[in-house]
VOVEXKOL-269558 format. One record per residue: residue in one letter; x, y, z of N, C-alpha, C in turn. Coordinates in steps of 0.2 Angstrom, whole numbers, plus 5000, padded with zeros to 4 digits. Layout:
VOVEXKOL-269558
AXYZXYZXYZ ...
end
This chain:
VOVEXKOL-269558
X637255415216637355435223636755455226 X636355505223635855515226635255455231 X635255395224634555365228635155295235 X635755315232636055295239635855315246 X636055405244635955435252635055435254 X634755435248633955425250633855345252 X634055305250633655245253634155225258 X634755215259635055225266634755265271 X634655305270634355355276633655345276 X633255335271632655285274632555205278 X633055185275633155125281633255155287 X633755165288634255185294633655225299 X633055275296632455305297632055235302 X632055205297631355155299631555095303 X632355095303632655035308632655075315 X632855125316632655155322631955165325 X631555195319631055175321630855105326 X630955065322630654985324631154975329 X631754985332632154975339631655025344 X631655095343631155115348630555095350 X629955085347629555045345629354965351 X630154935348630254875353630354885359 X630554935360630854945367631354885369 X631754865367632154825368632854845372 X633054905373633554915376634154945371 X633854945366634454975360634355055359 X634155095364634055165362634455195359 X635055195361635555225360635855215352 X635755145352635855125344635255145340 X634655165341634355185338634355255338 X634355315342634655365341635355395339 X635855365339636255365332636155345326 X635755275324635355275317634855345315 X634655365320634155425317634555475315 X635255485319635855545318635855525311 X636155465308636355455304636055465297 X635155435299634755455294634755505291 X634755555297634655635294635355645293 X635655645292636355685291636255645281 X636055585281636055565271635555575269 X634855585273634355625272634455715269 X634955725276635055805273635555815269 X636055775265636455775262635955775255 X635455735256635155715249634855785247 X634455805252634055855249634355895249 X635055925252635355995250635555975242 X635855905239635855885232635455935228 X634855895230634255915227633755965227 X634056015232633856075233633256055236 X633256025241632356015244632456065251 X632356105252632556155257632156125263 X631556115261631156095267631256035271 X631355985268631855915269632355925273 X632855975270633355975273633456005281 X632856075282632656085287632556065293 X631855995290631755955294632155905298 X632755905292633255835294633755855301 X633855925300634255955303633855955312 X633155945312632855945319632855875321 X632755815315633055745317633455745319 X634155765318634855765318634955775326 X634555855328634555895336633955835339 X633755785337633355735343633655665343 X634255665337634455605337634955615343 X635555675343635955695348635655695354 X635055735357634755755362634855675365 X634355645361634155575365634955535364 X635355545362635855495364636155535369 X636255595373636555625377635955625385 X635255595382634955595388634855535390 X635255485386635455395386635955395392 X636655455388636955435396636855445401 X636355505402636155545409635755495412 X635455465409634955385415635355315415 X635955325411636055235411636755245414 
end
């Protein structure tokens, strides 16, 4: 179960990435991907007791929300 929620949520990391990147008009699907990264990111490390991981994940999590709330404020 572990290296599920770790490499799921590194995909889901890097697939967002690369929609932003593109600039294609998928923003909004790609900051839900980064929601979702960190929430099996931070799942992993609270596992594993990575405190700092988990910290961080939790700040992915507040910019995945932010940017999908300031998606519907311009479109």
């Amino acid at each position: 179960m572990n290296k599920l929620l770790e490499w799921t949520g590194v995909i889901t990391a890097i697939t967002y990435s690369l929609l932003v990147a593109f600039n294609i008009g998928l923003e909004f699907i790609a900051f839900l991907l980064l929601l979702i990264s960190a929430i099996l990111i931070g799942m992993w490390s609270l596992k594993l007791k990575y405190r700092g991981i988990f910290f961080l994940q939790l700040f992915y999590a507040l910019a995945g929300i932010i940017g999908m709330i300031r998606w519907f404020g311009t479109n």
